[in-house]
C-alpha positions in Angstrom: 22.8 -17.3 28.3 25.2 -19.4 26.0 26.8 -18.3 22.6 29.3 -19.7 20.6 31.6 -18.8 18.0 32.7 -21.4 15.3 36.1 -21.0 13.2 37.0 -23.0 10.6 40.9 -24.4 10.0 42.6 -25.8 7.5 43.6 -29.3 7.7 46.7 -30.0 9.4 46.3 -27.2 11.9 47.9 -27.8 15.4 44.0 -28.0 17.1 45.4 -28.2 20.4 47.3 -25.0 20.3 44.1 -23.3 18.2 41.5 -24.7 20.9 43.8 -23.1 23.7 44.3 -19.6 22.0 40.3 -19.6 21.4 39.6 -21.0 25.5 42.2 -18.4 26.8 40.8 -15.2 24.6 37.1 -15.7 25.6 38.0 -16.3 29.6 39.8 -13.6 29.4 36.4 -11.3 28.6 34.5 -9.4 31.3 31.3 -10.3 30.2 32.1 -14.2 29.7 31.5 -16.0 33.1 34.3 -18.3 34.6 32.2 -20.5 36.1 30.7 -22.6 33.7 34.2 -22.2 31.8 34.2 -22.2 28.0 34.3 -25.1 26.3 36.2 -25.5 23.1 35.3 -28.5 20.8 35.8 -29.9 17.2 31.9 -29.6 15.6 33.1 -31.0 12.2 35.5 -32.2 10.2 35.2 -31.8 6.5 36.2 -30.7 2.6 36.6 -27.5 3.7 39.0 -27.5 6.7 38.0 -28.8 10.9 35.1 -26.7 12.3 36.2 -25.9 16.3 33.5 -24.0 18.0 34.5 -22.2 21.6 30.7 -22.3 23.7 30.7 -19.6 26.7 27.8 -18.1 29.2 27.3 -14.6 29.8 27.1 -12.7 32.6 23.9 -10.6 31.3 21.5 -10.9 28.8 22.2 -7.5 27.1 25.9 -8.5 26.7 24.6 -11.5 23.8 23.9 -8.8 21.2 27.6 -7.6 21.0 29.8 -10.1 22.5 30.4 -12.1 19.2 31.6 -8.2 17.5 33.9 -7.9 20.7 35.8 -11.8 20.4 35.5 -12.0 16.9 38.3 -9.5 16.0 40.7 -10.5 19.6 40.2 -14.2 18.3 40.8 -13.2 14.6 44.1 -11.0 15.7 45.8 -13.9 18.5 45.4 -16.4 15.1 46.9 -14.0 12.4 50.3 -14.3 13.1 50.0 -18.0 13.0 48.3 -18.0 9.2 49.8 -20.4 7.5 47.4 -19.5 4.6 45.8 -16.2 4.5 41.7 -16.1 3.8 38.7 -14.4 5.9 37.9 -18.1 7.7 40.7 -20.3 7.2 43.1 -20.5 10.0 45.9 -22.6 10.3 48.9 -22.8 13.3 52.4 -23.3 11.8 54.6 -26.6 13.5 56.0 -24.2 15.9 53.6 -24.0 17.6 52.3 -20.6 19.3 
């Protein structure tokens, strides 16, 4: 079973270092197989900041109906103390990196 999670950033956002933090939190999940391994991508680009999206299979089919409530907040709390601008979607990584 794949599910995904999509963040939105605000432009100017060091994506490389955002895409690793979102790869490395949802490997790092019991429930979130290794093999295939999470893919992180950009999905869109627009007005409103880049869209990245982390994609991930599950190890059993009763784990899709709380996974998303379980990354969610450990994906939310590895970004916070990179907010360059504080809102519920908008993320942004400062120069220095992570």
């Amino acid at each position: 079973i794949w599910r995904s999670i999509a963040l939105v950033f605000q432009h100017g956002t060091d994506m490389e270092a955002a895409k690793q933090i979102m790869r490395k939190i949802t490997i790092a999940d019991e429930q979130v197989l290794k093999f295939p391994e999470p893919v992180v991508r950009i999905s869109d680009v627009n007005e409103k900041g880049i869209v990245a999206k982390v994609s991930y299979a599950l190890r059993y089919f009763p784990d899709q109906y709380d996974i998303n409530d379980r990354l969610y907040p450990k994906l939310e709390s590895a970004l916070n103390p990179n907010l360059v601008k504080a809102s519920s979607t908008f993320y942004a990584l400062s120069s220095s990196g992570v």
